[in-house]
C-alpha positions as a Markdown table, in Angstrom:
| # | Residue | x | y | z |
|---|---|---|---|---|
| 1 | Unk | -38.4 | -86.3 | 11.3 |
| 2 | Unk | -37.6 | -84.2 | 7.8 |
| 3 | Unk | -40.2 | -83.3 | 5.5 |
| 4 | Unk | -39.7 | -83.9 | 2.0 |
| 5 | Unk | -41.5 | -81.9 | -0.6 |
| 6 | Unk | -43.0 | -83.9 | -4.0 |
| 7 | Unk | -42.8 | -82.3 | -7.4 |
| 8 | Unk | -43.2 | -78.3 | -7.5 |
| 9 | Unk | -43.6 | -77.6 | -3.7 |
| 10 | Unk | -41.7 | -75.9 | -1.0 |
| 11 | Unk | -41.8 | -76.4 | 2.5 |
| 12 | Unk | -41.2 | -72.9 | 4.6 |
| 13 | Unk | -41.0 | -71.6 | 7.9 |
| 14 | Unk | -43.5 | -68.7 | 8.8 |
| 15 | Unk | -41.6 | -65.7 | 10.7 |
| 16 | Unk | -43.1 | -64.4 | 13.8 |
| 17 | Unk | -45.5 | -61.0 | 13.6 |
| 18 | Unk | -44.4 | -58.1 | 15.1 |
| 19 | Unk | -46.1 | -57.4 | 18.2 |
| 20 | Unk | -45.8 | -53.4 | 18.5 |
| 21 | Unk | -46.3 | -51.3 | 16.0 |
| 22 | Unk | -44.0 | -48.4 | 14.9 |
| 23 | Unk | -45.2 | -45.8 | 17.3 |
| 24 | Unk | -45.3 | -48.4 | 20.1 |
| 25 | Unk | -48.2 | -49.4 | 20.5 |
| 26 | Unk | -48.3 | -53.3 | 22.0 |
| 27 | Unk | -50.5 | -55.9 | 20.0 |
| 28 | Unk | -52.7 | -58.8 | 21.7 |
| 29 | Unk | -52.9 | -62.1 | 19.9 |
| 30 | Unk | -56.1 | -61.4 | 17.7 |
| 31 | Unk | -54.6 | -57.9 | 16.4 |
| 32 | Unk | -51.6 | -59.2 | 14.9 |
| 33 | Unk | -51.8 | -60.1 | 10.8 |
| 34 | Unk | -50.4 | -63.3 | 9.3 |
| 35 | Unk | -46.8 | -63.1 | 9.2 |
| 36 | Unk | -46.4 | -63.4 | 5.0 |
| 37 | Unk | -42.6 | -63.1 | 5.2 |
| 38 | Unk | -41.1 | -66.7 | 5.4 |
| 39 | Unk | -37.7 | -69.1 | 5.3 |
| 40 | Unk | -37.6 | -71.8 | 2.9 |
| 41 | Unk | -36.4 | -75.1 | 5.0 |
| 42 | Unk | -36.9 | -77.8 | 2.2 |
| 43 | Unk | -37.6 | -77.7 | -1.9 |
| 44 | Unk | -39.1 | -80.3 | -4.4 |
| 45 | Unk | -37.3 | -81.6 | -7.2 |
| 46 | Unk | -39.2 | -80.2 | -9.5 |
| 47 | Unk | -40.3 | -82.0 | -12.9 |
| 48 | Unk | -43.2 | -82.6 | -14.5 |
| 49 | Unk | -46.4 | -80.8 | -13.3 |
| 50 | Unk | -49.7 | -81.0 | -15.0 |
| 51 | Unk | -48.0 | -81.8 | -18.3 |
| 52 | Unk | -45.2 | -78.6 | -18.1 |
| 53 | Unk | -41.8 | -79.2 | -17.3 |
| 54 | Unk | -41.2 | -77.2 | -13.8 |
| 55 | Unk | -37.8 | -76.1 | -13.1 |
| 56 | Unk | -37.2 | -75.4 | -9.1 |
| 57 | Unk | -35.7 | -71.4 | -8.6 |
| 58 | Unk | -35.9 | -71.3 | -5.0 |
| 59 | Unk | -33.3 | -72.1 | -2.3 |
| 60 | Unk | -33.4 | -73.7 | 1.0 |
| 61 | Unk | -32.5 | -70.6 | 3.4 |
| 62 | Unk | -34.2 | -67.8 | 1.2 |
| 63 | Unk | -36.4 | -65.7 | 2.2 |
| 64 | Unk | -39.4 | -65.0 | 0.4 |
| 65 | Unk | -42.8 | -63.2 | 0.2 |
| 66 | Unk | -45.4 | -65.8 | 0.2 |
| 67 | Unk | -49.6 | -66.0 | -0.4 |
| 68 | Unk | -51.2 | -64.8 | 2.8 |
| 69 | Unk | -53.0 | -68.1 | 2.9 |
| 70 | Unk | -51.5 | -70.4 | 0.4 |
| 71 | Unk | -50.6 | -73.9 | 1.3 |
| 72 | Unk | -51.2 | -76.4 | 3.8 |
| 73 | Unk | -50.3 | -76.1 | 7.6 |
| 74 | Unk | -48.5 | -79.0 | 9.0 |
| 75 | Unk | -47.0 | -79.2 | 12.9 |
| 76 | Unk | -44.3 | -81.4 | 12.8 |
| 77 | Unk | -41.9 | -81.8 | 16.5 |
| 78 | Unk | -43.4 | -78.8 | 18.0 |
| 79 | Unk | -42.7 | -76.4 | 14.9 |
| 80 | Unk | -45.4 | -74.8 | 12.4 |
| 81 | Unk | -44.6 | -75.4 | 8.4 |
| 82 | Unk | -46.6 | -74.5 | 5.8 |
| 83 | Unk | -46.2 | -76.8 | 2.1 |
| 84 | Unk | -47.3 | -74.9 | -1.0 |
| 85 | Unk | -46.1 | -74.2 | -4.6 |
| 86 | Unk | -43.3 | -72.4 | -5.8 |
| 87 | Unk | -46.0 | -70.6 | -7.6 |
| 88 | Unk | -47.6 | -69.6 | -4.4 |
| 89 | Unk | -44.4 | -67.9 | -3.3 |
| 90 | Unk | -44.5 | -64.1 | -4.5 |
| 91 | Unk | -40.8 | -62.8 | -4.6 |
| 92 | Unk | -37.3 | -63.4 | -2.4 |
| 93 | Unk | -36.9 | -60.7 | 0.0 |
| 94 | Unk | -33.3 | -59.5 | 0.0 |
């Protein structure tokens, strides 16, 4: 199955947390923050949104800075993906 973003949103891929920290130190499950870094997989074609014209900036295989909890979770074949706005996304990370 493919997911197919409506309008303004963006489906992305959340990247994995670390799970030691600079100096070594080995993290368990609960200690770890919300990965915020992500890949975009999918983007909407745009249009109109709540009466502005939205024009789509973002490409599939960017990655980009997003909202620590922005968006909806979805589980689709085994993989995590999260669906929110392009205005939820921050910045591209280069």
């Amino acid at each position: 199955m493919k997911i197919k973003p409506l309008a303004d949103r963006v489906v992305i891929k959340m990247t994995e947390a670390e799970e030691t920290t600079k100096s070594g130190i080995i993290l368990t499950g609960n200690a770890k923050e919300k990965p915020q870094i992500a890949e975009i997989v999918e983007v909407g074609p745009g249009g109109m949104v709540d009466g502005c014209e939205v024009k789509m900036e973002l490409k599939v295989g960017q990655k980009v800075l997003a909202s620590k909890y922005a968006g909806t979770e979805v589980k689709l074949d085994g993989v995590e993906y999260t669906i929110l706005r392009q205005s939820d996304i921050l910045a591209v990370v280069e």
